[in-house]
C-alpha positions, 0 to 999 in steps of 0.5 A, spaced: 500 500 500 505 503 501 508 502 495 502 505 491 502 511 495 510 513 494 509 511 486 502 516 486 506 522 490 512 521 485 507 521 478 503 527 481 510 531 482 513 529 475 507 531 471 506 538 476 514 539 476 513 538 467 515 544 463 509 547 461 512 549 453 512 542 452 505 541 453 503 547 448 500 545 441 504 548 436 503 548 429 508 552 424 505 554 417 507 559 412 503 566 411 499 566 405 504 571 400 501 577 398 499 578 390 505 583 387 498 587 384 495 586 391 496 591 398 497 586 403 491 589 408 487 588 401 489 581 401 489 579 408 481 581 409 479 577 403 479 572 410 476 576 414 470 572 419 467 578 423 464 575 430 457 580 428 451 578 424 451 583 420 445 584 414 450 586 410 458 589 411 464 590 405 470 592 406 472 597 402 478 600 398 478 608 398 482 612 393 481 619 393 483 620 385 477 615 384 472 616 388 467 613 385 470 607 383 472 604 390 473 596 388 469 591 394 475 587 396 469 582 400 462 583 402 457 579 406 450 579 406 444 581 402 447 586 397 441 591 396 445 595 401 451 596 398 450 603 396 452 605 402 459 603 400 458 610 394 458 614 401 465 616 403 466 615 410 467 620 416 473 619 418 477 617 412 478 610 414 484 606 416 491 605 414 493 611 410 498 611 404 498 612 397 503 618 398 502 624 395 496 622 393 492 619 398 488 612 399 485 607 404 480 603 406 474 602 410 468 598 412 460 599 412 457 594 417 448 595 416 445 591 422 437 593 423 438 598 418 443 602 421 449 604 417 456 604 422 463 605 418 469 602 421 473 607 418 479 606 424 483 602 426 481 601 433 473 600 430 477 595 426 480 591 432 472 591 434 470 589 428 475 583 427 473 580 435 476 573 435 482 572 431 480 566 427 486 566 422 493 568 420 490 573 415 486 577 421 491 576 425 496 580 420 490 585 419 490 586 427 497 587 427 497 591 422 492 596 426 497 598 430 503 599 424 506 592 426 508 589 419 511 581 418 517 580 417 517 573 415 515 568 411 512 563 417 507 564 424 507 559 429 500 557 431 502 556 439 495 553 443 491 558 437 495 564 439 498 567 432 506 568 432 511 572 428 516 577 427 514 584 425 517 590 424 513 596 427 513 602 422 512 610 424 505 613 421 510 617 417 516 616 413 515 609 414 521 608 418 522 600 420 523 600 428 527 593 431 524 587 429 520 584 434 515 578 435 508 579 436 503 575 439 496 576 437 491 572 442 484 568 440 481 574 444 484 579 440 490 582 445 496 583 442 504 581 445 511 584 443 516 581 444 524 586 442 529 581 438 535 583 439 541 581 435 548 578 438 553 580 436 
């Protein structure tokens, strides 16, 4: 009895006393390569999986020059609303660029027949919710000026990783590298990469 007891301690202590990595699920994958005629965030959204119903929402690409000729980069729901999409939103949108001319996108969700714009990047976040993939996860990266690096993620206990770099609003200047978590319930992580030298 006193036997069985002594190997119950020593398991419970082994399995307890266990590196806790070595029980994560971890999948390694390679991120989607972006179309050379295609904007990455353009791309990235084509995946989008919003945690809302919606009647209707498009995400939609603006360039000042053309107003009119805003391309639908994706859209779900009945599309008789999608003349909201011909109205130009309040705040101009989110990731800006383009220069000198100016260009960037927006999304219109119709819920109960109420039209709302997500035209910042923090609308954006809320709209995304739950990070259902590599592509919402960059989109989600993206919102804070992180850009990958790299051409794989690790799916770590369905947390999204990657390296990335972080880029000022203006100039696009690329601070250090870094690694970026973006959690299931939308959070995000960085860690700084430093060389040795």
């Amino acid at each position: 009895m006193k036997s069985i007891l002594r190997y119950t301690l020593i398991s419970i202590l082994l399995v307890s006393c266990t590196d806790r990595k070595a029980m994560e699920k971890t999948v390694e994958c390679k991120i989607p390569k972006t179309p050379e005629n295609e904007i990455p965030s353009c791309f990235w959204a084509k995946k989008i999986q919003p945690d809302k119903h919606y009647d209707y929402w498009a995400y939609v690409g603006y360039n000042l020059n053309y107003f009119y000729d805003k391309p639908i980069i994706k859209e779900a729901g009945d599309t008789l609303y999608r003349k909201y999409t011909l109205q130009k939103p309040p705040n101009l949108g989110f990731f800006h660029g383009c220069h000198p001319n100016f260009c960037s996108q927006f999304i219109i969700a119709v819920k109960n027949k109420k039209v709302r714009y997500i035209d910042t990047e923090l609308k954006l976040r809320d709209f995304l919710g739950t990070i259902d993939n590599i592509e919402e996860a960059l989109l989600y990266a993206a919102s804070f000026n992180y850009y990958n690096t790299g051409n794989h993620y690790r799916v770590v206990n369905g947390n999204y990783q990657f390296n990335a770099n972080k880029y000022s609003t203006y100039g696009r200047v690329a601070l250090p590298s870094e690694k970026i978590t973006i959690t299931k319930d939308g959070f995000i992580k960085t860690e700084r990469l430093i060389k040795a030298r």
